[in-house]
N, C-alpha and C positions, 0 to 999 in steps of 0.2 A: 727618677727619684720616687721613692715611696710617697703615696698621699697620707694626708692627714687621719685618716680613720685606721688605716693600716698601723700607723705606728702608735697609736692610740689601744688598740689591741693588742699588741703587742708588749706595749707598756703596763699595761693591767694585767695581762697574761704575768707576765714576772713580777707586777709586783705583789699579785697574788701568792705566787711560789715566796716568796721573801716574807709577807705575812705568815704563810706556816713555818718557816725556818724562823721566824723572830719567835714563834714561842716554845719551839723546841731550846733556844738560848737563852730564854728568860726562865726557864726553869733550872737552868745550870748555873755553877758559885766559880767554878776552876776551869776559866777558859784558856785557851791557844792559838793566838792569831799568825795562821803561817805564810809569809808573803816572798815576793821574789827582788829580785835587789837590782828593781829599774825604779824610773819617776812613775809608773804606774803601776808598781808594786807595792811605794813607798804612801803614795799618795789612798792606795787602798786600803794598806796598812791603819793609815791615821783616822781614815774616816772612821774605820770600824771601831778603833783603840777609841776615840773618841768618844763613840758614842756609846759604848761600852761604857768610858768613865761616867759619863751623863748620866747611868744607872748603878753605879756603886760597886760594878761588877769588878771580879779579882781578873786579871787577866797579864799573860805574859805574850810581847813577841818575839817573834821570830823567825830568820830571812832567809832563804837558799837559794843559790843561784840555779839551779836544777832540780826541781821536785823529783826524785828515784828512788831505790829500794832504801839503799842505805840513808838516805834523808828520811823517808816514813820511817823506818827502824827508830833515828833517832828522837821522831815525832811520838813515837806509840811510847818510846822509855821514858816518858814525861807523865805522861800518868795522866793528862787534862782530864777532865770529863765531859767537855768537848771541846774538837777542832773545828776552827775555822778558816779554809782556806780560800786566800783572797788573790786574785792576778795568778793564779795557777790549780791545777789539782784537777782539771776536767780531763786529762789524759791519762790520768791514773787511778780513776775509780774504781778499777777493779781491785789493784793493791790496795786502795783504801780500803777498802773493805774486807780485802783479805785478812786484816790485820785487826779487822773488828773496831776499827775506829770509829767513836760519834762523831760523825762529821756533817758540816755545811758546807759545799762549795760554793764560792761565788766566784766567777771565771770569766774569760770572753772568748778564750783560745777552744781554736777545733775540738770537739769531745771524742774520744776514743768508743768507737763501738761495744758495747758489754752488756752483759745480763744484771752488773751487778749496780747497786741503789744504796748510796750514801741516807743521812736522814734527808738532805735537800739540795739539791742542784740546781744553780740558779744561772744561766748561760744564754746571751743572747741567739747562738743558733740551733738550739731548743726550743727557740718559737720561730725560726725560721727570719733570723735579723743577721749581718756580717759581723763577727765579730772585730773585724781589721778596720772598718771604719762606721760601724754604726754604734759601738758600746763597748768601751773602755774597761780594762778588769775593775779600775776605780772607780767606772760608772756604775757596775753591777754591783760593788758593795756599798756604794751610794743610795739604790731601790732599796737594798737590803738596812743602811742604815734609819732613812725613814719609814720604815716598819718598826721597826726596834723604837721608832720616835712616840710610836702610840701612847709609851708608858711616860715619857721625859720629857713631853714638850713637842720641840720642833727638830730636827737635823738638815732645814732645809739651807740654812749657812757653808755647811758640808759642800754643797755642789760647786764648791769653788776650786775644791779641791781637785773634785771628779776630774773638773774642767783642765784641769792642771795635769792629770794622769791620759787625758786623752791625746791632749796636745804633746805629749812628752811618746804617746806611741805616734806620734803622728795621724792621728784617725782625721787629720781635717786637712793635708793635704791631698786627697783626690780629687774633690774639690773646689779645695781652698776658701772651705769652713764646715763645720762642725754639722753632721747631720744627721739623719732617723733618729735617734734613742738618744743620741748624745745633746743633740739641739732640744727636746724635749728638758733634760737634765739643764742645759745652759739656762732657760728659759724659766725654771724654776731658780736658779741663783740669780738669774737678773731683778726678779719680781723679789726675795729675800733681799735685794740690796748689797748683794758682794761681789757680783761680776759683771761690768758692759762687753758688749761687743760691738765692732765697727767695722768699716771697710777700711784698710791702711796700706800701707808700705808693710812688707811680711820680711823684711831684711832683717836678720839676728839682731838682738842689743837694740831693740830703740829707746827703752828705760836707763842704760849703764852706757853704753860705748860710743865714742865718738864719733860721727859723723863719717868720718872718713875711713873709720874704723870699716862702719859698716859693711862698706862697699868692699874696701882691700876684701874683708875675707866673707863676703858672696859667693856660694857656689848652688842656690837653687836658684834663681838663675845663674848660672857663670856667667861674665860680664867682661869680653874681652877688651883687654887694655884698661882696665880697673880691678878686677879678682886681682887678688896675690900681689898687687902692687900699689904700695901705700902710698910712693912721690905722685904717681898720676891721678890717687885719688883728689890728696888735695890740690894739686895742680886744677884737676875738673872742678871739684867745688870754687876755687879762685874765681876759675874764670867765668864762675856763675854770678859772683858776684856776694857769696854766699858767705857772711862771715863764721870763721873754724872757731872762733873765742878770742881769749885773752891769757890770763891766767888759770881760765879752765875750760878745757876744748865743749864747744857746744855736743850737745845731744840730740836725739830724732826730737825728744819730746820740748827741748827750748826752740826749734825753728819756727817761727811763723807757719802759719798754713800757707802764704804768696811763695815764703820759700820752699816750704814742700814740694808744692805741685810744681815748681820751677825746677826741682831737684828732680821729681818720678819723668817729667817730661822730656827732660834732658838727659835722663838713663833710656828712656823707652827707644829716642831717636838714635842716642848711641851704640843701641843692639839693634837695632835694624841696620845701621849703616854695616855695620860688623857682621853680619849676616844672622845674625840668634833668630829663630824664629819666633812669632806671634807665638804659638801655645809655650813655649817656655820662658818668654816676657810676661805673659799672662800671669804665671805665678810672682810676679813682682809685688801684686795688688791683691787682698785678699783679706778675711775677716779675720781682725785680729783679737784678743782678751785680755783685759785688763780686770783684775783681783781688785776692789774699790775700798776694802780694810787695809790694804798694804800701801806701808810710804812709796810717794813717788820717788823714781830715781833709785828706785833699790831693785833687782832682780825676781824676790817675789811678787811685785808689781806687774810682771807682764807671766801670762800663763808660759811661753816658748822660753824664756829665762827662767823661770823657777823651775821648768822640769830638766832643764842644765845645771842648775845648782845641787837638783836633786839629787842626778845623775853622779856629779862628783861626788858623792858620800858611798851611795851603799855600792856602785861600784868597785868601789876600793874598801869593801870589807867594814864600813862604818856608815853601816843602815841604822844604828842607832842615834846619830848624829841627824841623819833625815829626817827621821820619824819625832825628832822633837823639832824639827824645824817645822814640821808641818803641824805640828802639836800645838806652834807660838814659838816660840823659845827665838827672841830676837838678840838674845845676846850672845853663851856663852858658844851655845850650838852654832849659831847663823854665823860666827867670828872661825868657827872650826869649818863651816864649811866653805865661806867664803873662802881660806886656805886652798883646804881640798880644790877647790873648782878651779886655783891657778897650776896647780899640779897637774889635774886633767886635760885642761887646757892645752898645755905642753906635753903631754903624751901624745894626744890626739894628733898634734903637730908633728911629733918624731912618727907616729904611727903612719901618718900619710908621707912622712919623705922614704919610710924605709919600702912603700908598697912601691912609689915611685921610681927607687933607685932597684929593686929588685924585680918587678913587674908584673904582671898579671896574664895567666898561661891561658890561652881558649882551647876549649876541646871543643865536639861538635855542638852544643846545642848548652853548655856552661861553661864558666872561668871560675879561674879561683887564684887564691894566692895564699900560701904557708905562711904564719907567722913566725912559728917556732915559740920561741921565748919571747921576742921581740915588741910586742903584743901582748898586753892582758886577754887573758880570755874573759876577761868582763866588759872590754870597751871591742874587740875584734868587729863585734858587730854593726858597731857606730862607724869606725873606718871602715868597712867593707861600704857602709850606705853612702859616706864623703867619698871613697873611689872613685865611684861612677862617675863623677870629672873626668877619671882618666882611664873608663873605661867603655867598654861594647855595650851600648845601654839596649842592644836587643838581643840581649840573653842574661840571667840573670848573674851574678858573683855571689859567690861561696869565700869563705876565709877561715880559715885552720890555725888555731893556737894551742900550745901545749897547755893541760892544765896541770894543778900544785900534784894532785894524783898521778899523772903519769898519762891521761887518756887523751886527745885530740876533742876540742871544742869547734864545733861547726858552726859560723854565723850564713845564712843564705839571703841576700837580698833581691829583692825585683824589681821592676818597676811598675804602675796603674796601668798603663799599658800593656805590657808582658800579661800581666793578671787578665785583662780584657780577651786577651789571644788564649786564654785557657790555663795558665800557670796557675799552679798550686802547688807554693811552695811545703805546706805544712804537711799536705800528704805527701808529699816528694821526699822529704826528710823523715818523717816518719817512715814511710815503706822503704825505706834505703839503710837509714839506720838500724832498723829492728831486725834485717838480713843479715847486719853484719854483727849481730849482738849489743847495739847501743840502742838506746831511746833518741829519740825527737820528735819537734810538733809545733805548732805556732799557729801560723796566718798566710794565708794564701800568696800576700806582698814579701812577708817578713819570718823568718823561720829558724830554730834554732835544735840542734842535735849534740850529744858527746856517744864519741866511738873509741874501740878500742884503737889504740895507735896503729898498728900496725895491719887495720883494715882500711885503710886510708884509698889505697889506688882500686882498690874493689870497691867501696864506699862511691868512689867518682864514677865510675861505669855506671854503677848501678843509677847514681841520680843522673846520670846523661843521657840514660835511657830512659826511664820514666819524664824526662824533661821533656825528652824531642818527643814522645809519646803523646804526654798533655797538649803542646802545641799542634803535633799535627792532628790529633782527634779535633782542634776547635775549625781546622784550616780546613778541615775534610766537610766539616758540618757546614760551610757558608758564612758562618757568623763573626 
């Protein structure tokens, strides 16, 4: 792990580049905030929108699930006087620019090699930081929004958000808490008074779902003879002693601490007996975030449930129902998403029975499975990362769903391991997809491309080849 003076330079390093992009902004009236329609797209989205409003500034957003030609096209016929692009745009600076846009990027995703210079790029691996777990797209427009603060006050309230956009890409499971650039940001909300952190139980739902909930649907760790089976969970908690409620099933946060630890203890023995390994009970236990402005017992209260809730809006096309949830908005919006989130909910669910009942294909050195229609190509991703239950966790999954256009959406997952042995996904997708006439790009873990349909079994060679490539170059080195 990085020391303290390192990521200290590194932090002033950008937030330097963010001071000069805040006053290229503050001289503009007709801004464009263009984001991507995950919780750390959404979450980037608000901080910026925010703190935009904190300055009386005119501004419109707006969400695409893939930053491409005809997405800039439809950016530059707006007429801004400048864009601002948040949780994407470091892959396509050169189009930005082609199109003669003002623009600011603030990004965390791999940057595409180019000659060409937006007015400001603000990326953590530009100063040589991971963008997959050191700093959040919404961490980067977090720097960015406290520079912008100079004139308005403070925006260090904001990093709650941040906090909320990292844990929603996951940046704190390798892990199993929040670190370089993002612990900096945490640390700044703790000291504001809007977020703690702690060592806890990292099981889904400990704010909203019931107890037994939790366990039935476990799957980082999988938890044999408890995942996926709800009579055994509470049968197990029974015979803990452990009471489920009354008229309203208890929660993580009503149990006592005695019954806590009587509860972690009694899961840790039962995946050892079961054979689960130590490093993957290990993720049982792990820092977790709580938002200290948001009611208890509600899902913005815990940072891994608000960026689920999140998740259900702008996935499904109503990123504007997000972006006021994150704006405040606890009634009309939060009532609209809490809907959404029961609908996603249950897609997710059909989405994992139908990979199930139809399977998952290995080639040499990848898997994958088609969705077809079957599948949002907004959520493909999510289910591909819940698979790995039921799939070869030493190679990474790819997953294919058709999108409203007509083209094939690629989600690529990995695992921190995989990555350790040399996998990179973002360049793997990248160099794979732009062979066959499509874009993509991401994160070394996590990765995401759209190809022409019918480049689909050339598409898989090609990234089975640069796969087993990346691997054997790290197995060749010793490391």
């Amino acid at each position: 792990m990085q020391d303290a003076p390192d990521i200290s330079l590194k932090f002033d390093t950008l937030s330097g580049l963010c001071q000069n992009a805040a006053e290229d902004i503050l001289r503009q009236q007709n801004l464009l905030v263009v984001s991507h329609v995950d919780a750390d797209g959404l979450t980037a989205s608000a901080i910026i929108c925010t703190a935009l409003e904190r300055l009386n500034k005119d501004y419109k957003p707006l969400f695409f699930r893939q930053l491409d030609g005809s997405a800039l096209d439809e950016v530059a016929d707006l007429g801004a006087d400048l864009v601002i692009f948040t949780d994407l745009g470091s892959g396509m600076i050169q189009e930005i620019c082609d199109r003669d846009l003002q623009a600011v990027v603030a990004d965390h995703h791999k940057p595409t090699a180019c000659q060409a210079r937006p007015l400001a790029h603000i990326n953590p691996h530009l100063v040589g930081a991971d963008g997959a777990t050191e700093l959040s797209g919404s961490g980067t427009s977090f720097l960015l929004a406290r520079a912008l603060a100079s004139v308005s006050g403070s925006n260090d309230d904001l990093a709650a958000l941040a906090v909320v956009g990292a844990v929603g890409d996951l940046q704190d499971m390798a892990s199993g808490r929040l670190q370089g650039l993002n612990r900096r940001i945490l640390e700044i909300g703790s000291v504001a008074g809007v977020v703690s952190f702690s060592r806890d139980i990292k099981l889904f739902g400990r704010q909203t779902r019931p107890v037994y909930k939790m366990l039935e649907y476990s799957q980082d760790p999988y938890l044999p003879g408890l995942s996926g089976k709800e009579d055994a969970c509470i049968a197990f908690l029974k015979d803990l002693g452990i009471r489920l409620g009354g008229e309203k099933w208890r929660r993580w946060i009503d149990l006592s601490q005695e019954e806590k630890s009587c509860m972690v203890t009694a899961i840790l023995r039962k995946g050892l007996r079961s054979g689960v390994s130590n490093i993957k009970l290990e993720r049982l236990i792990g820092e977790v975030y709580v938002l200290l402005k948001e009611q208890e017992g509600t899902e913005p209260r815990d940072a891994s449930e608000y960026s689920t809730l999140l998740n259900a809006t702008a996935r499904y096309g109503h990123a504007d129902i997000g972006l006021r949830v994150c704006m405040g908005d606890r009634e009309k919006a939060f009532d609209e998403a809490h809907t959404l989130l029961g609908q996603h909910r249950q897609n997710l669910v059909n989405g994992l029975k139908f990979v199930s009942q139809t399977g998952i294909t290995p080639l040499k050195n990848i898997q994958y499975f088609d969705a077809g229609d079957a599948i949002l190509d907004t959520i493909v991703g999510i289910v591909a990362g819940m698979s790995f239950q039921m799939a070869d966790r030493s190679m990474p999954i790819l997953a294919f769903a058709r999108t409203q256009e007509g083209d094939l959406k690629v989600s690529a997952r990995g695992t921190h391991d995989l990555v350790r042995s040399g996998l990179d996904l973002a360049d793997a997708l990248s160099r794979s997809a732009k062979a066959v006439g499509g874009v993509g790009g991401g994160h070394n873990v996590a990765a995401g491309a759209t190809i022409p349909a019918h480049a689909k079994l050339e598409f898989l060679e090609l990234m089975d080849n640069v796969v087993g490539e990346q691997l054997s170059r790290q197995n060749l080195s010793g490391t």
